[in-house]
C-alpha positions in Angstrom: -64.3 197.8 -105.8 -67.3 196.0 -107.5 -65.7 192.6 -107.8 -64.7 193.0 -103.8 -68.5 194.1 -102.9 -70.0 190.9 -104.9 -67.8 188.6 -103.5 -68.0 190.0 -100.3 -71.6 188.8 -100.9 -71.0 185.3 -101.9 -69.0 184.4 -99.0 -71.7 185.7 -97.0 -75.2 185.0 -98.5 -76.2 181.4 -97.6 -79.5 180.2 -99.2 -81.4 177.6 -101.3 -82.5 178.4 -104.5 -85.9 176.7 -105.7 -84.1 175.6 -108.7 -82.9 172.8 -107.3 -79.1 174.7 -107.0 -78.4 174.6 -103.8 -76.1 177.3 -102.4 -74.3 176.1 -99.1 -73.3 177.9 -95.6 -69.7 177.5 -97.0 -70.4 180.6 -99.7 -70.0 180.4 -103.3 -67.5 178.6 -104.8 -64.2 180.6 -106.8 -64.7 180.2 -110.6 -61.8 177.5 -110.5 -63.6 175.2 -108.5 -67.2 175.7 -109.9 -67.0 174.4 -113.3 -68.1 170.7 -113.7 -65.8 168.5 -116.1 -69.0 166.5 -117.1 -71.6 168.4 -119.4 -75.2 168.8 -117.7 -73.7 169.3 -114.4 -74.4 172.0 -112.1 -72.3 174.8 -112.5 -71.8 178.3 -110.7 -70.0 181.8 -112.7 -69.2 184.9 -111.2 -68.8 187.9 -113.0 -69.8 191.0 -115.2 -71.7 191.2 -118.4 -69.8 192.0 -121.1 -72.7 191.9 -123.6 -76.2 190.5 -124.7 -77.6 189.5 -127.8 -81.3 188.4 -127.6 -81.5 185.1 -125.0 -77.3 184.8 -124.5 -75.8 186.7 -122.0 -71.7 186.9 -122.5 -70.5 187.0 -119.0 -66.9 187.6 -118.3 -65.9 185.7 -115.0 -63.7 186.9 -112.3 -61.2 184.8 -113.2 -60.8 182.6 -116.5 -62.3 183.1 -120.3 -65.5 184.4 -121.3 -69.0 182.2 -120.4 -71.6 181.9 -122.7 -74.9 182.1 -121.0 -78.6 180.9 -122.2 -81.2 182.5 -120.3 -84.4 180.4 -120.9 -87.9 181.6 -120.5 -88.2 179.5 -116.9 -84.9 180.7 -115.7 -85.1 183.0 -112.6 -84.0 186.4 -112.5 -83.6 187.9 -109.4 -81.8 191.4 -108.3 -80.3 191.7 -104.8 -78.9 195.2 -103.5 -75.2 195.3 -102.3 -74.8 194.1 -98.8 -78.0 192.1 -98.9 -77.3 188.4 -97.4 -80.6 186.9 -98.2 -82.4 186.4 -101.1 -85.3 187.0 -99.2 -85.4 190.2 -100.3 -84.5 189.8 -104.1 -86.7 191.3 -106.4 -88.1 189.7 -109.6 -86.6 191.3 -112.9 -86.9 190.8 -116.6 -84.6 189.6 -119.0 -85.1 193.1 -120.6 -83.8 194.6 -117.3 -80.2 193.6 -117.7 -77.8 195.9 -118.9 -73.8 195.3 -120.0 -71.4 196.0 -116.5 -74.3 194.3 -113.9 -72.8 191.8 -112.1 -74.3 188.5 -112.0 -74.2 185.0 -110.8 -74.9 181.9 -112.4 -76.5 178.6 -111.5 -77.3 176.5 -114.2 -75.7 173.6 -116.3 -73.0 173.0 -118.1 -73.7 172.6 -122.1 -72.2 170.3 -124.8 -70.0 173.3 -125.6 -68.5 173.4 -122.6 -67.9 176.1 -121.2 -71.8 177.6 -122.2 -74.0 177.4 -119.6 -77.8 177.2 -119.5 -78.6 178.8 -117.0 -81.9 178.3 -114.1 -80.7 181.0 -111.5 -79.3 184.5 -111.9 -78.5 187.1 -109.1 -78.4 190.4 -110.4 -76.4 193.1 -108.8 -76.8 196.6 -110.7 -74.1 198.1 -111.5 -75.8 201.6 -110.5 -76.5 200.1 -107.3 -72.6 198.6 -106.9 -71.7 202.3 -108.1 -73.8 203.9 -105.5 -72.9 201.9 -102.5 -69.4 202.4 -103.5 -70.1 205.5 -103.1 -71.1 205.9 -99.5 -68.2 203.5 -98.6 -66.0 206.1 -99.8 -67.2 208.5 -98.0 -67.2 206.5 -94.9 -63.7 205.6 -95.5 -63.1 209.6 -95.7 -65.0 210.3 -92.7 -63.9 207.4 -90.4 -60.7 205.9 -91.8 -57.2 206.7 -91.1 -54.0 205.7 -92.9 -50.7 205.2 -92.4 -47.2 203.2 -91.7 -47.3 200.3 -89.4 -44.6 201.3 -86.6 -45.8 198.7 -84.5 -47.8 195.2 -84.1 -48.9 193.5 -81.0 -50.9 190.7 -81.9 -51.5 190.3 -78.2 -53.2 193.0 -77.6 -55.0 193.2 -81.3 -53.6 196.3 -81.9 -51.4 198.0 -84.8 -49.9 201.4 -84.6 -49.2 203.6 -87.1 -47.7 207.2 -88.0 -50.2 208.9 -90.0 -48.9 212.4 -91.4 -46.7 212.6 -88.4 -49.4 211.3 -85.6 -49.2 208.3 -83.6 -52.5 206.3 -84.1 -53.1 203.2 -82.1 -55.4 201.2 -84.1 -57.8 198.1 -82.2 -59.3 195.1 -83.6 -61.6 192.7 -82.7 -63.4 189.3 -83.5 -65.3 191.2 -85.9 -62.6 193.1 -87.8 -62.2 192.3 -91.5 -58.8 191.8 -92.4 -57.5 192.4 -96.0 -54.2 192.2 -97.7 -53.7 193.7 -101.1 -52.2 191.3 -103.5 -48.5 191.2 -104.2 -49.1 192.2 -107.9 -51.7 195.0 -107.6 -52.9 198.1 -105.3 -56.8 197.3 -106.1 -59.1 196.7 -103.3 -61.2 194.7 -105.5 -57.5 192.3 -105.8 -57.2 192.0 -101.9 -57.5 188.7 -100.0 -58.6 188.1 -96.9 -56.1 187.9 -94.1 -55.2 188.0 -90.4 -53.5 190.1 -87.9 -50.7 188.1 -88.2 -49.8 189.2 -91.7 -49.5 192.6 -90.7 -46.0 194.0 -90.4 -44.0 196.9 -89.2 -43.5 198.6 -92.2 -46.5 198.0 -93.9 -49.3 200.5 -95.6 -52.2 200.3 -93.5 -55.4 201.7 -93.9 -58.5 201.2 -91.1 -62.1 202.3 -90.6 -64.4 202.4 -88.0 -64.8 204.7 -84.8 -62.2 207.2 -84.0 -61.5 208.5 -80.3 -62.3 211.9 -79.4 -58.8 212.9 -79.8 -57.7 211.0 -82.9 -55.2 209.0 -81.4 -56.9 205.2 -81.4 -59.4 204.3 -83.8 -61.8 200.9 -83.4 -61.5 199.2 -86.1 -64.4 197.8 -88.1 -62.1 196.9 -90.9 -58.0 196.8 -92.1 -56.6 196.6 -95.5 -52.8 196.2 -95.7 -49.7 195.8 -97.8 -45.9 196.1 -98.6 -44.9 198.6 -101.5 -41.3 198.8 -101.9 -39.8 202.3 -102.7 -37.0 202.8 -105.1 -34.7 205.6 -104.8 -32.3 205.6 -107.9 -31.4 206.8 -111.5 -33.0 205.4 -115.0 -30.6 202.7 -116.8 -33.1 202.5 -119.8 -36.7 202.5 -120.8 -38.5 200.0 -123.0 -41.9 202.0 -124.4 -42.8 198.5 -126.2 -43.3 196.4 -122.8 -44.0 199.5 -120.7 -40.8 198.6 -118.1 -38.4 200.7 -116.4 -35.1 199.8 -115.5 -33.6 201.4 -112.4 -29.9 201.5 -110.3 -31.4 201.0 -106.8 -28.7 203.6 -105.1 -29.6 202.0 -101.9 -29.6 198.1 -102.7 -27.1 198.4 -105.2 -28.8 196.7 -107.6 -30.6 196.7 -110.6 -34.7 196.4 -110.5 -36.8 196.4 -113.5 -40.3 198.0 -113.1 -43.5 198.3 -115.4 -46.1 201.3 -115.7 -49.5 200.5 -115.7 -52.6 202.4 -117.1 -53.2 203.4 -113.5 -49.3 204.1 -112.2 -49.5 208.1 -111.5 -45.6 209.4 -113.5 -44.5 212.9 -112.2 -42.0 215.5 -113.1 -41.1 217.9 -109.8 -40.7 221.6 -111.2 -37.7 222.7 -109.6 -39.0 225.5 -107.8 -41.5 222.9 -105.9 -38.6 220.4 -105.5 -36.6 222.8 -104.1 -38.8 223.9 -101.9 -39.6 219.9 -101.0 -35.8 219.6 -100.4 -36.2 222.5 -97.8 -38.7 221.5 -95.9 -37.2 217.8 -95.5 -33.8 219.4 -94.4 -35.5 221.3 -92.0 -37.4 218.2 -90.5 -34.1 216.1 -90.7 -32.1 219.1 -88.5 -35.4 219.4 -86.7 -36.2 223.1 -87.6 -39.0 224.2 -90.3 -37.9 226.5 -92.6 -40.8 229.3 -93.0 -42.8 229.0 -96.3 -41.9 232.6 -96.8 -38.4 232.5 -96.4 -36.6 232.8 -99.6 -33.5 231.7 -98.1 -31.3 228.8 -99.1 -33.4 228.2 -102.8 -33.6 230.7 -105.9 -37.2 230.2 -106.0 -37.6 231.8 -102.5 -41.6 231.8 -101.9 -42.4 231.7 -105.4 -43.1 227.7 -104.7 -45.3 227.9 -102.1 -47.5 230.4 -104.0 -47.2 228.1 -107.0 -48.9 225.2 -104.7 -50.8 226.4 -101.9 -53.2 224.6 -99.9 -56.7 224.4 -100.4 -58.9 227.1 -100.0 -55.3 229.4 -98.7 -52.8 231.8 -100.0 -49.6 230.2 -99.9 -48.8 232.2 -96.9 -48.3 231.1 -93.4 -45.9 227.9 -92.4 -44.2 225.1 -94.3 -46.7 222.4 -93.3 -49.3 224.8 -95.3 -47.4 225.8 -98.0 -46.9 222.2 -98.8 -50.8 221.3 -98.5 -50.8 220.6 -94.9 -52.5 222.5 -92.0 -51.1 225.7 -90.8 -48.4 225.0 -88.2 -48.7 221.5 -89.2 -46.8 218.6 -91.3 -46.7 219.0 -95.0 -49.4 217.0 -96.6 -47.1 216.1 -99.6 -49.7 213.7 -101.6 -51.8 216.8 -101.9 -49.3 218.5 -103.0 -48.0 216.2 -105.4 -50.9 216.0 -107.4 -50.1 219.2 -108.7 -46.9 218.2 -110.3 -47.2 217.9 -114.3 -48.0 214.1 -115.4 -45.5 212.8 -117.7 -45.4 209.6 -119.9 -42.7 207.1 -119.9 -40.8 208.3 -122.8 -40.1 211.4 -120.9 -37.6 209.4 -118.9 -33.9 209.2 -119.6 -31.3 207.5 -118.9 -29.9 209.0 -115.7 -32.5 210.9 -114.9 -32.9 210.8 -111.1 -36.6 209.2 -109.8 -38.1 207.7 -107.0 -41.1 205.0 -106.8 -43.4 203.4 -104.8 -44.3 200.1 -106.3 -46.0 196.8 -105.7 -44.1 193.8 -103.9 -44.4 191.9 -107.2 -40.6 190.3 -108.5 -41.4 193.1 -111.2 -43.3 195.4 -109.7 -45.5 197.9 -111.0 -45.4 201.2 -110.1 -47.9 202.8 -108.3 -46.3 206.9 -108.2 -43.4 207.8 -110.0 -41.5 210.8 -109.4 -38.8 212.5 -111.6 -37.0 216.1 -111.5 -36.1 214.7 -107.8 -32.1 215.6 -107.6 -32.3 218.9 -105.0 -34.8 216.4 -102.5 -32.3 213.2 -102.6 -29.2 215.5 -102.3 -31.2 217.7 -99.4 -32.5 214.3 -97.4 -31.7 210.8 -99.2 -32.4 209.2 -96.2 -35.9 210.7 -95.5 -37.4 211.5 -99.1 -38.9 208.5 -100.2 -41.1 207.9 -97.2 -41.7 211.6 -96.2 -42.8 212.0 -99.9 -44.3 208.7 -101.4 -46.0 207.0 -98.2 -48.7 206.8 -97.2 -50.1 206.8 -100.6 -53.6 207.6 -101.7 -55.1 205.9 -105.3 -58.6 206.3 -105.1 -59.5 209.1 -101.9 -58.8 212.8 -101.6 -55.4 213.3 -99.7 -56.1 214.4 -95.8 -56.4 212.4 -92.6 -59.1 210.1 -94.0 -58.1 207.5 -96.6 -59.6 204.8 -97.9 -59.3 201.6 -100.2 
């Protein structure tokens, strides 16, 4: 979320530095449209430090190869706290100060040596202070956010609605909303772009903050992050360990998509006592009975699985929607439940080993959870199991009613 917080910043923080750099109402600049062709032109990085040796600062940008920077002994040094819009209230820092991971921006001129820059101006943001802000906007994004499938857009009336663990939340914007899209290629908040109600479809992940009503069923929103992840319900055709990729039978497009695992993608194996006991509680929703959590009925591990993952802070006992993390009485939370599951590496698939993902919209897309051990659930609810059991995803907030980028 750092690179989102600082360029959150730059669009926002409109000044004039007494450098002579002048920074205009229209923001800063991306990296592909700062850098001047001609040396000894003004020039504008943004970025993290990747290291520092004496007066030269290595700064790697947001986007493109690595900067040289010369800091010189009139150069300005200046730290700004995250969310500040002014550099009226900057401090003066030190050379000294800087440490490798602050992010910084750049105003200075272009050398010889293109691309080195000398610098005149740097903004310091702190990477403790990125890290604590971060922070409290994951907790805010616990306390007041909500997430969920997009059943329904009016752009009319400024309002999505979603289905968030089985309740219908109507969520309203306003002039003031922030829209975000993730990108097509990644699930990183730092990676979204800004966009419009427009963009938001039925169908889509979407995740708001701001101030619920007293009953949970609309939320304000103050801002709205959203995105398409496909979800792949098939068998393996092969694995390739050397470019991380996946290929899979789509058993519902009839065709063949090729996936790749990230450092980040989250890889599964279902025990079979829990899938079983996944594949019960899904049949029950689908006939529109819940099977109890005790029951042993219908699956040889009989309660055995919901002892083996019981909800937080319970027994196991009680009904399905807590036996599968949920709230007693309630739907099962199965995120929370998932996490549970042994990890697994890619090499522990095989060819025809049964799985279903969630992945980004990319034309290969990378996986964001992969689940394996899966047979029982798609022969107990193929319709329903992907989205009962993969969306809505969390990557970075506990599982529950709040969610959060």
């Amino acid at each position: 979320m750092t690179g989102a917080i600082f360029r959150r910043l730059a669009i926002t923080l409109c000044m004039g530095i007494a450098t002579g750099v002048l920074f205009t109402p229209a923001g800063w600049a991306s990296p592909q449209t700062e850098q001047a062709n001609a040396p000894g032109a003004a020039s504008r990085r943004i970025g993290a430090i990747k290291s520092i040796n004496g007066t030269s600062i290595t700064l790697t940008p947001d986007s493109g190869a690595d900067v040289n920077v010369t800091v010189q002994p009139a150069t300005r040094i200046v730290r700004i706290a995250p969310g500040e819009k002014d550099l009226k209230n900057s401090t003066p820092i030190q050379l000294q100060d800087l440490q490798v991971g602050d992010r910084i921006l750049v105003a200075g001129k272009t050398a010889d040596d293109n691309p080195s820059l000398t610098a005149l101006t740097v903004v310091v943001m702190k990477s403790s202070d990125v890290d604590t802000l971060h922070q409290h906007e994951l907790q805010d994004w616990q306390k007041r956010g909500v997430d969920g499938l997009a059943t329904a857009v009016d752009a009319a009336a400024g309002t999505v609605t979603i289905s968030a663990r089985g309740k219908r939340v109507v969520i309203r914007s306003s002039q003031a909303t922030v829209f975000r899209c993730y990108a097509p290629d990644s699930v990183k908040f730092e990676d979204a772009n800004a966009s419009t109600l427009q963009e938001v479809h039925s169908g889509d992940q979407v995740r708001a903050r701001g101030e619920r009503s007293a009953d949970g069923t609309e939320l304000q929103a103050e801002e709205i992050v959203s995105g398409s992840f496909p979800s792949i319900v098939g068998t393996v055709n092969s694995v390739d360990a050397s470019s991380s990729t996946l290929s899979v039978h789509d058993l519902v497009g009839k065709k063949t998509v090729v996936v790749k695992i990230a450092p980040d993608s989250q890889l599964r194996n279902l025990p079979p006592e829990m899938a079983q006991r996944i594949a019960m509680v899904l049949k029950g929703a689908a006939s529109g009975s819940q099977p109890s959590a005790d029951s042993g009925s219908g699956s040889p591990a009989g309660g055995a699985a919901s002892r083996a993952a019981p909800a937080p802070g319970g027994t196991g006992a009680g009904s399905s929607g807590a036996a599968m993390g949920g709230r007693s009485g309630g739907s099962p939370d199965f995120q929370r439940l998932l996490t549970r599951a042994p990890a697994i590496s890619l090499t522990d698939l095989h060819k025809g080993d049964a799985v279903l993902i969630l992945s980004t919209a990319g034309s290969v897309g990378t996986v964001i959870t992969l689940l394996s051990g899966v047979e029982p659930i798609l022969r107990a609810a193929p319709g329903a199991s992907s989205a009962a059991l993969l969306t809505p995803w969390s990557l970075s907030t506990p599982s529950g009613d709040a969610g959060g980028p």
